[in-house]
C-alpha positions as CSV (number, residue, x, y, z in Angstrom):
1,X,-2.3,6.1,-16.3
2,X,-2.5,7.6,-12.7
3,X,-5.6,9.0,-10.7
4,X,-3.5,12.4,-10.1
5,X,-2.9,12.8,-14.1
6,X,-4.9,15.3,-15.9
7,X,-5.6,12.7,-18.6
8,X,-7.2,10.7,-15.6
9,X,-8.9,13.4,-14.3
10,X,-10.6,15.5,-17.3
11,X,-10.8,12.1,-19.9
12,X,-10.8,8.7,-19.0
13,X,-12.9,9.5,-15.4
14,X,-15.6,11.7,-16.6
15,X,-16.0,9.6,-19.4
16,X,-16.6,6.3,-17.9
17,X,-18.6,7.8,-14.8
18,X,-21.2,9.0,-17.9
19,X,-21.4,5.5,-19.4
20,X,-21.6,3.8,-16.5
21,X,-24.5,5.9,-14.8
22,X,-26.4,5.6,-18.5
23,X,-25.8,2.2,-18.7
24,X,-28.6,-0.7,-17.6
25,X,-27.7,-2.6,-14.3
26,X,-27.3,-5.8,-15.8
27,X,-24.0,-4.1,-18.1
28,X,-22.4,-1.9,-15.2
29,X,-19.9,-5.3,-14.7
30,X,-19.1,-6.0,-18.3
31,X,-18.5,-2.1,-18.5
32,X,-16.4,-1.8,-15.5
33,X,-14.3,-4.8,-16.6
34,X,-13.7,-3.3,-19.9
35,X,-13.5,0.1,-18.7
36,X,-10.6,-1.5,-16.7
37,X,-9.1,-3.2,-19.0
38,X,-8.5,0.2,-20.9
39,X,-7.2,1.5,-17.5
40,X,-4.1,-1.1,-17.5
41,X,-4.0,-0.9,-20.8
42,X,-3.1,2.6,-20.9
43,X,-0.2,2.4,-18.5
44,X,0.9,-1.4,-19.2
45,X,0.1,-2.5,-22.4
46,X,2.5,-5.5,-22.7
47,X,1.8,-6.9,-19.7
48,X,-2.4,-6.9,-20.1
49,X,-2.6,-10.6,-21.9
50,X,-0.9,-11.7,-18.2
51,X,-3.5,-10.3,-16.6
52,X,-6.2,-11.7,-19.3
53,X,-4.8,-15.0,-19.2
54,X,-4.4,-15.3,-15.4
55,X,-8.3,-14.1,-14.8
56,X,-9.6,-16.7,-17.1
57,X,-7.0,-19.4,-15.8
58,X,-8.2,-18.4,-11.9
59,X,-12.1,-18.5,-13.4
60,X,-11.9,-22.2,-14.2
61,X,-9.8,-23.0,-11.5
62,X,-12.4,-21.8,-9.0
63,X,-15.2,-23.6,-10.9
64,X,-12.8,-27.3,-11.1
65,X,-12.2,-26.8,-7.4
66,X,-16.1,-26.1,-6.7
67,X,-17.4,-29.3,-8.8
68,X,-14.5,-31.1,-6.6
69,X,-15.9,-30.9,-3.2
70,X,-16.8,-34.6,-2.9
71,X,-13.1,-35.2,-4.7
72,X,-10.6,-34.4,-2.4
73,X,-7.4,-35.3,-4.2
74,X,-8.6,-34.0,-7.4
75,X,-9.3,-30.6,-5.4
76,X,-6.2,-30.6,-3.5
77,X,-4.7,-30.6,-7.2
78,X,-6.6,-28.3,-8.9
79,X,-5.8,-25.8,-6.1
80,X,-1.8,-26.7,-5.6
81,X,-1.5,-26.0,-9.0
82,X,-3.4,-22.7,-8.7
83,X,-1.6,-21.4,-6.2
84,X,1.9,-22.7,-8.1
85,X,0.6,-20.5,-11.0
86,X,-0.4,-17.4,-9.3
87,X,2.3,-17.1,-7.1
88,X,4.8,-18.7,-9.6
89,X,4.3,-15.8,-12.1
90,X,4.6,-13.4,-9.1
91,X,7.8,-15.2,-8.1
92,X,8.9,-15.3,-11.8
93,X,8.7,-11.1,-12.6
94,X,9.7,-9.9,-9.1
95,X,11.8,-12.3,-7.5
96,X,14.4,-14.4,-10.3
97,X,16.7,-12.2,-10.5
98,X,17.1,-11.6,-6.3
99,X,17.6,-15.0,-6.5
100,X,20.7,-15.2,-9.4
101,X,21.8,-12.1,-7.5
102,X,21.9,-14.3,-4.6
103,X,23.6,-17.6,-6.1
104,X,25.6,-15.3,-8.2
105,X,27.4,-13.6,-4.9
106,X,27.5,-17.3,-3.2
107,X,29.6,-18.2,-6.2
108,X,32.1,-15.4,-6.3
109,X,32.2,-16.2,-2.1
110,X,33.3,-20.0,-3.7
111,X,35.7,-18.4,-6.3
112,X,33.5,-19.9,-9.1
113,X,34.0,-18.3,-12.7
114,X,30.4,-19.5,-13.3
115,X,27.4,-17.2,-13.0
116,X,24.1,-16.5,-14.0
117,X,22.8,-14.3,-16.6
118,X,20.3,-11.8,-14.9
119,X,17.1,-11.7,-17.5
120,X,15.7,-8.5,-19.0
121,X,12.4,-8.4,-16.7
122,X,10.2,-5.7,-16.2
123,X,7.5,-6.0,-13.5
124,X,3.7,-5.8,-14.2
125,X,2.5,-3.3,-12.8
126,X,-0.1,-3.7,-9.9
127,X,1.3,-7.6,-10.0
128,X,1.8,-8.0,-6.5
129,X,-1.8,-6.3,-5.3
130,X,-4.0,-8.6,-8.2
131,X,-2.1,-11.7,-7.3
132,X,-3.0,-11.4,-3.6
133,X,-6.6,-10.8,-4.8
134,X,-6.7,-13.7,-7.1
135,X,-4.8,-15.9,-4.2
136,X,-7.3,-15.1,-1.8
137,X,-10.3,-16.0,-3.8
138,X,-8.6,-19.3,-4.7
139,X,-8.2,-20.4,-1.3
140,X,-11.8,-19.2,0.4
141,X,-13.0,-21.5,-2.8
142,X,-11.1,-24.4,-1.8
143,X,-12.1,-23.7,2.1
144,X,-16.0,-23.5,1.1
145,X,-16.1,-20.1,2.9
146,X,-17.7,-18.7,-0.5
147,X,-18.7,-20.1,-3.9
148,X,-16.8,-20.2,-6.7
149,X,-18.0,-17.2,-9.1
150,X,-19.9,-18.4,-12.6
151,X,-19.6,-15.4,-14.4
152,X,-16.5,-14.6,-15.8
153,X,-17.5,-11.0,-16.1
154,X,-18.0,-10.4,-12.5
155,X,-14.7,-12.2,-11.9
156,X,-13.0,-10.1,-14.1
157,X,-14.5,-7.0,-13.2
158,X,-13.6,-7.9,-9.4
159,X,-10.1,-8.6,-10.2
160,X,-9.3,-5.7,-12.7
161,X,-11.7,-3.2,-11.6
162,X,-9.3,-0.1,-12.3
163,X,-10.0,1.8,-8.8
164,X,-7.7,-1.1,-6.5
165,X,-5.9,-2.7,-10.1
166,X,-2.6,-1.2,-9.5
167,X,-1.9,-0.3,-5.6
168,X,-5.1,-1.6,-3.8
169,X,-6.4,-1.9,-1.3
170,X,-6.5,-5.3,-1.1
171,X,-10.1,-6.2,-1.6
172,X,-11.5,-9.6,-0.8
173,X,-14.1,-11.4,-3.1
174,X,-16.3,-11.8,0.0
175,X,-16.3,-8.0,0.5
176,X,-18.0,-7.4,-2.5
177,X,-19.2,-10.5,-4.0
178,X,-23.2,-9.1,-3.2
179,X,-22.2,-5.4,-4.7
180,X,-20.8,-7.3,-8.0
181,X,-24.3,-8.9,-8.4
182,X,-26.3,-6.0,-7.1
183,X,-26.0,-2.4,-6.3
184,X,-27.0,1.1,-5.8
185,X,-25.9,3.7,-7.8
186,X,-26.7,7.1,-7.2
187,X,-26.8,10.6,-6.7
188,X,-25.2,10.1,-3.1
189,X,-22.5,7.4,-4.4
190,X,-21.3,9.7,-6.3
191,X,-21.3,12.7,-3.6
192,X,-19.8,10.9,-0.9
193,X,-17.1,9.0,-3.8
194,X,-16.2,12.4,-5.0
195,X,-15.4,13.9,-1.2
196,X,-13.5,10.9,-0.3
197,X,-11.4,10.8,-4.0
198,X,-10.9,14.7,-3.4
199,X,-9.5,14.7,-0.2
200,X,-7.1,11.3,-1.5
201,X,-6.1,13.5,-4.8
202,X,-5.3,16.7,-2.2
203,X,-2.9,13.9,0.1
204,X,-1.2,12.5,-3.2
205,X,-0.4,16.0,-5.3
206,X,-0.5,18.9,-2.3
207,X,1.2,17.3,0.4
208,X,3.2,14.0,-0.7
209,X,4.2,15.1,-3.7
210,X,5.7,18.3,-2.3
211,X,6.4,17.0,0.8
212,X,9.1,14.4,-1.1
213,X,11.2,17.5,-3.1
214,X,12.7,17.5,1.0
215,X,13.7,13.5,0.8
216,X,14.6,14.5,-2.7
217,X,17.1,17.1,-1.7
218,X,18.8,15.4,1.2
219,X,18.8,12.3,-1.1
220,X,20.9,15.0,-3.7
221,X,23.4,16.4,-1.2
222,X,24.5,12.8,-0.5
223,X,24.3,11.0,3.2
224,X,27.7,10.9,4.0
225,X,27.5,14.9,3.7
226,X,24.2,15.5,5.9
227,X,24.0,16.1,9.8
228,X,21.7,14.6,12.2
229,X,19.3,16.9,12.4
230,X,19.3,16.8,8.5
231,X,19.4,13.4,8.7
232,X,16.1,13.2,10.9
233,X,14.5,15.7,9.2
234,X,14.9,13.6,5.9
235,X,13.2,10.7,7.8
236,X,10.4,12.4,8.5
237,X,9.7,13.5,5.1
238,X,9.9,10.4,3.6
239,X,7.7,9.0,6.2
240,X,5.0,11.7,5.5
241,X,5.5,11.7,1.9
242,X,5.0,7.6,2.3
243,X,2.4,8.3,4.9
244,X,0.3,10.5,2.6
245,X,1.1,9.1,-0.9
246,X,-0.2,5.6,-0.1
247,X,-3.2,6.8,2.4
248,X,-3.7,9.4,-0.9
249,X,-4.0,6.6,-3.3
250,X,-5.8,4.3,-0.9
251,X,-8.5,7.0,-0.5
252,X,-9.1,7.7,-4.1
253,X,-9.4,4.0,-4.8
254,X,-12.3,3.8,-1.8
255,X,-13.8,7.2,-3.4
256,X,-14.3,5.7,-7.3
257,X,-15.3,2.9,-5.5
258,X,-18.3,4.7,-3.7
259,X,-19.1,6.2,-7.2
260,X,-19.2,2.6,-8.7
261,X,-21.4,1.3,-6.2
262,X,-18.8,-0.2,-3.8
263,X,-17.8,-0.5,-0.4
264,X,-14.2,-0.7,-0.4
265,X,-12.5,-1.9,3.0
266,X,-10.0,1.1,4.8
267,X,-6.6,1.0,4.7
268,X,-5.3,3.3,6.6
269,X,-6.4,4.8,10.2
270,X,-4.5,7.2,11.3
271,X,-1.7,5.5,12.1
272,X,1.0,8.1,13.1
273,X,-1.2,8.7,16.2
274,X,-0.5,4.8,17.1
275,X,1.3,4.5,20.8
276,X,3.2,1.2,19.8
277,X,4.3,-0.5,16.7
278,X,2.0,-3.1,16.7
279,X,-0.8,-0.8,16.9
280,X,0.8,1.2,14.3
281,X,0.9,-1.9,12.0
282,X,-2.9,-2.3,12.9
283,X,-3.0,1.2,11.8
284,X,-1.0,1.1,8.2
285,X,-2.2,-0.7,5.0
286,X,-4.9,-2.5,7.1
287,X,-6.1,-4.7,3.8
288,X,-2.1,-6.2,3.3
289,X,-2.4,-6.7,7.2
290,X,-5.8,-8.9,6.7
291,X,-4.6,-10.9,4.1
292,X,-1.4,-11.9,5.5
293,X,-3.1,-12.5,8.9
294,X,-6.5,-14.4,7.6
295,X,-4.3,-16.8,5.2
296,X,-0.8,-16.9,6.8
297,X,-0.8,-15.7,10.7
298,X,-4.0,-17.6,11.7
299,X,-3.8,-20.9,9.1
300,X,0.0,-21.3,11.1
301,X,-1.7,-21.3,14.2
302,X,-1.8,-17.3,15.7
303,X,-0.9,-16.8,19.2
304,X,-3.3,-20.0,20.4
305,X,-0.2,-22.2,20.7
306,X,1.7,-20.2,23.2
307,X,4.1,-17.8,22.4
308,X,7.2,-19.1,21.2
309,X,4.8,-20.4,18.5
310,X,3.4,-16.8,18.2
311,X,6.4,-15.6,17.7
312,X,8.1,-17.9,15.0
313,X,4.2,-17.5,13.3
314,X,5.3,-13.6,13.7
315,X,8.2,-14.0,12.3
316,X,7.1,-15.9,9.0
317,X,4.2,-13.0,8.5
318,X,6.6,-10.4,8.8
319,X,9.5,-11.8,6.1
320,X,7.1,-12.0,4.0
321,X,5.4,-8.9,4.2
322,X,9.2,-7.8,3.6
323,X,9.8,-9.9,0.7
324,X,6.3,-8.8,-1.0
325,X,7.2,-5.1,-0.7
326,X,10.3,-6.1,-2.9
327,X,13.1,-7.9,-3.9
328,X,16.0,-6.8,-2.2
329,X,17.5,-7.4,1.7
330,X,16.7,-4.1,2.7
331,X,12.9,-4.9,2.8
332,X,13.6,-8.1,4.7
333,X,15.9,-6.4,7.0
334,X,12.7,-3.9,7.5
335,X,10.3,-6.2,7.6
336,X,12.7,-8.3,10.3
337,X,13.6,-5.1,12.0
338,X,9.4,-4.5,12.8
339,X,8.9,-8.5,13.9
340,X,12.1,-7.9,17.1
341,X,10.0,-4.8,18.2
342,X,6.2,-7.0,18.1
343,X,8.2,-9.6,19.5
344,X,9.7,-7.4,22.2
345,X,6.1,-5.7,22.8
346,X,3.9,-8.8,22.9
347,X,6.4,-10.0,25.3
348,X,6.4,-7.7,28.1
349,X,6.6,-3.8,26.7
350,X,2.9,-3.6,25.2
351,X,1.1,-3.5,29.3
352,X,3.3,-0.4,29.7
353,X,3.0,1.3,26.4
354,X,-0.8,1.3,26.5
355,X,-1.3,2.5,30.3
356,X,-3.5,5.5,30.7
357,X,-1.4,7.8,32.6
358,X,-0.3,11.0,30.4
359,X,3.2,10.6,30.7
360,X,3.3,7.1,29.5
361,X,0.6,8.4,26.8
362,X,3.4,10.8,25.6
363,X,6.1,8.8,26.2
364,X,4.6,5.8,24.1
365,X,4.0,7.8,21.0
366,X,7.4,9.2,21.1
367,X,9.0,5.8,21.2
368,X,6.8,4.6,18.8
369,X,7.7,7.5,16.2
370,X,11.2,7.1,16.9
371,X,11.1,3.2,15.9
372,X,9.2,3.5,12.7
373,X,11.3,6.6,11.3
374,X,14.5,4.5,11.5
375,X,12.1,1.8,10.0
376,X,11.2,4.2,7.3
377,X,15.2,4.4,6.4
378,X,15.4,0.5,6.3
379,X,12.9,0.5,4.1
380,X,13.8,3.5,1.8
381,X,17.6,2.9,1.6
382,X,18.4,-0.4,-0.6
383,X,22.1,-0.1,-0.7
384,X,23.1,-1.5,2.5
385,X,26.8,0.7,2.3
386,X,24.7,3.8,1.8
387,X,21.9,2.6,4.4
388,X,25.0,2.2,7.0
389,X,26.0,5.7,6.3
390,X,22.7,7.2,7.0
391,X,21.7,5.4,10.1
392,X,25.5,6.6,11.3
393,X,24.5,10.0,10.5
394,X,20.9,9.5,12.8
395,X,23.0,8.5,15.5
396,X,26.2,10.9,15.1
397,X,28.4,7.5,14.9
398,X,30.8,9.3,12.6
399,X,32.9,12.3,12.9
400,X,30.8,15.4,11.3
401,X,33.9,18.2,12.2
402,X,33.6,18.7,8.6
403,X,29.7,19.1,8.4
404,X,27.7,21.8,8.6
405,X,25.5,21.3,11.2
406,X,23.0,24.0,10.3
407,X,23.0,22.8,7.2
408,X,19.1,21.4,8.1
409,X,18.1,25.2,8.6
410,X,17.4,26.2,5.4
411,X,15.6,23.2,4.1
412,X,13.5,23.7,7.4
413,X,12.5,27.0,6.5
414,X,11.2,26.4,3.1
415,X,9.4,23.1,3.8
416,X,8.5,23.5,7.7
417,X,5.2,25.3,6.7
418,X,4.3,21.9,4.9
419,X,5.9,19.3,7.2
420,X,3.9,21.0,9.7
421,X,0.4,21.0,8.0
422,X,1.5,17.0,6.8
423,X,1.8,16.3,10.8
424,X,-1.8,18.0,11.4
425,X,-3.4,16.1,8.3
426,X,-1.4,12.9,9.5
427,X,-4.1,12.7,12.7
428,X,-7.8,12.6,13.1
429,X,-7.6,16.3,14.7
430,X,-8.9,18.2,11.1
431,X,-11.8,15.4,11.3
432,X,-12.4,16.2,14.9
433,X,-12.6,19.9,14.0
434,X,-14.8,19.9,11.2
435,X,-17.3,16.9,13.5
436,X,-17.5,20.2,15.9
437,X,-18.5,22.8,13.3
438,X,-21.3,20.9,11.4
439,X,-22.8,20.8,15.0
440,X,-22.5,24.1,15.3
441,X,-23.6,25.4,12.2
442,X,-24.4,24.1,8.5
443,X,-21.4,22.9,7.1
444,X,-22.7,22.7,3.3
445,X,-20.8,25.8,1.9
446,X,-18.1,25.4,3.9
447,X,-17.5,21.5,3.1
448,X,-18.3,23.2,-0.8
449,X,-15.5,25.3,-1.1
450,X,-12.8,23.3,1.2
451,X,-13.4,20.3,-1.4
452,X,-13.1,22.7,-4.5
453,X,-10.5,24.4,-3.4
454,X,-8.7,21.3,-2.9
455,X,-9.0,19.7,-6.3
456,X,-8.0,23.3,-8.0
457,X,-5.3,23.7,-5.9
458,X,-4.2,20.1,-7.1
459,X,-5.0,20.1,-10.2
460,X,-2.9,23.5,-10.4
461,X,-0.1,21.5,-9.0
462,X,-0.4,19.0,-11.7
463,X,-0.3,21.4,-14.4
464,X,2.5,23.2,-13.5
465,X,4.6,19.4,-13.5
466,X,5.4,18.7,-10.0
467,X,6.7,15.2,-9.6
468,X,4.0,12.6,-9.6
469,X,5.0,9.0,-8.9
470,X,3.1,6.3,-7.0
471,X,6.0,4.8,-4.3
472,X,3.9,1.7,-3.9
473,X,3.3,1.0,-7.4
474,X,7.3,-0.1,-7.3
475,X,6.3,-2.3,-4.6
């Protein structure tokens, strides 16, 4: 089940928001982790006595590693082997068979007749966003930073609570450990949760949704057959439809959050306005950025060991964060790709990218979009041949006498009304505009009829059955 499904939207949601707000206090957790349970249920039957087990598992580990303090070695054990399981399941659904891949192709280099069997492996969904969450609770046990939760419930309803389950954000124990015990539910939870889920629904089904029938098309005609400008324009629509289905999702999580009685951390900050690319990465999936910085970046030393330290620190953090969005080369090669340009910009580029003169202003954001769109194609494109054929096509490295090189025309006619209104929604100027009206005038009807007339329109969208996947929830 998906928040932009009409089963999501006119069932399971209404129904659980009634319960919950009926419900005592003291039973808003066991509800919520049940409620959540039937959530991943729904969509990923098979794979919800992983989850079980690896909650209850992660619950006793916490509570071993706890009663350990004055133990060292029998705590440094307890939470090895944590970490060995959590991670090890991760490893085991999305990385085995990249690795046989791997040894397989290293064999046939060796002329070996030997290789190994791939295995018939389907991966849980939401695996890689729980795990993180489970991983970082282990470790701020083991560091004292927080106790270890007693209540299985609350554990479980922290873990699976349905809103972050399957494509976060990434939401640390300590960022709601006080709402899991106590909260306020209310009247304005719920107004302010259904703005912000609106406005995330409207990203996902109006704009990304549409916005990746473009990517769809070029992706159709072929690369080898598409111009640069075509070429270009298909980067940019997968970068919005990326931009806005993730940022979409991300927002809807944080709105059923609000209705729940959460405060879920952002995720995204407008980060297509960024002026470099490590702003940018400050920008995008801010929770992933947090995690991977506060247990990986920091833990390795940061930048408080000079910088040829800071940059082999940089370079671990952003393999990784290549490796966790998948198992194939393209993501490292992406992930690889965005360390050389940090690298490059913590060196010497960043004191000319962020001067305050307009020309460097302009010229900054340009460079900046023009880095991450060919990042976008890394990133999109897993077959390297076909990813070499693109990027040549970008850069008119091949001969295209037998391309039409208007061929981007008609495409930018039909979607150019909506890549255009993605660019506008992809800053903070529609924010900026509406902060001017409600102090001008009363903004109550207006704010009304803008939020209702986005969930129609999306819910219209829905029914008529426009493509509807999550891109992250492959990821």
């Amino acid at each position: 089940m998906v928040f932009s499904s009409l089963s999501f939207l006119f069932l399971f949601l209404p129904i659980f928001l009634i319960c919950y707000y009926l419900i005592k206090d003291e039973y808003k957790n066991g509800l919520l982790f049940l409620g959540s349970l039937l959530f991943y249920g729904l969509g990923e039957p098979s794979f919800l006595l992983l989850m079980l087990t690896t909650i209850v598992l992660n619950f006793f580990f916490g509570l071993i590693i706890e009663k350990c303090q004055e133990k060292p070695f029998w705590k440094g054990t307890v939470f090895i082997t944590a970490l060995l399981i959590d991670f090890g399941t991760l490893f085991f659904f999305k990385y085995t068979n990249f690795f046989l891949e791997n040894i397989n192709a290293l064999l046939r280099l060796q002329h070996s007749s030997h290789t190994f069997t791939l295995l018939e492996l389907t991966l849980p969904l939401g695996i890689s966003f729980y795990t993180f969450q489970i991983v970082s609770y282990i470790i701020d046990v083991y560091k004292g930073s927080i106790a270890a939760e007693h209540s299985l419930i609350d554990l479980g309803a922290y873990i699976a609570m349905f809103p972050q389950l399957i494509a976060g954000p990434i939401v640390m124990y300590s960022d709601i450990h006080a709402a899991l015990k106590k909260r306020t539910v209310g009247i304005e939870n719920l107004d302010e949760g259904l703005k912000t889920f609106i406005l995330g629904l409207g990203y996902k089904v109006i704009l990304a949704n549409r916005i990746g029938l473009l990517w769809n098309e070029v992706c159709t005609i072929g690369y080898v057959s598409i111009s640069t400008p075509l070429a270009w324009l298909g980067a940019l629509s997968y970068a919005l439809q990326l931009y806005f289905d993730f940022c979409g999702y991300s927002l809807m999580a944080i709105g059923l959050g609000k209705m729940l009685g959460f405060t879920m951390p952002e995720n995204f900050r407008n980060p297509y306005m960024a002026r470099s690319v490590t702003e940018f990465w400050r920008k995008w999936h801010m929770t992933l950025g947090t995690w991977f910085r506060t247990y990986v970046y920091i833990p390795l030393g940061g930048n408080r060991k000079g910088k040829v330290r800071m940059f082999f620190n940089l370079f671990v953090v952003w393999f990784l964060v290549g490796l966790w969005h998948g198992a194939s080369w393209n993501f490292i090669l992406w992930g690889l790709f965005i360390f050389i340009m940090q690298m490059i910009e913590k060196g010497f580029l960043l004191k000319w990218l962020e001067k305050d003169a307009l020309p460097a202003k302009l010229l900054s954001h340009l460079y900046m979009i023009f880095y991450i769109l060919v990042s976008w194609i890394l990133f999109a494109v897993s077959d390297f041949s076909e990813l070499g054929i693109y990027l040549s096509r970008m850069f008119g490295l091949t001969d295209s006498a037998s391309i039409n090189s208007l061929d981007f025309l008609p495409l930018l006619s039909d979607y150019g009304p909506l890549l255009a209104l993605g660019i506008f929604c992809s800053t903070d100027f529609p924010k900026r505009i509406y902060q001017k009206l409600s102090e001008k005038i009363s903004t109550f009807g207006i704010s009304l009829g803008i939020y209702l007339g986005i969930f129609w329109y999306a819910v219209y969208f829905l029914s008529i059955g426009i493509s509807n996947p999550f891109l992250y929830f492959r990821f």
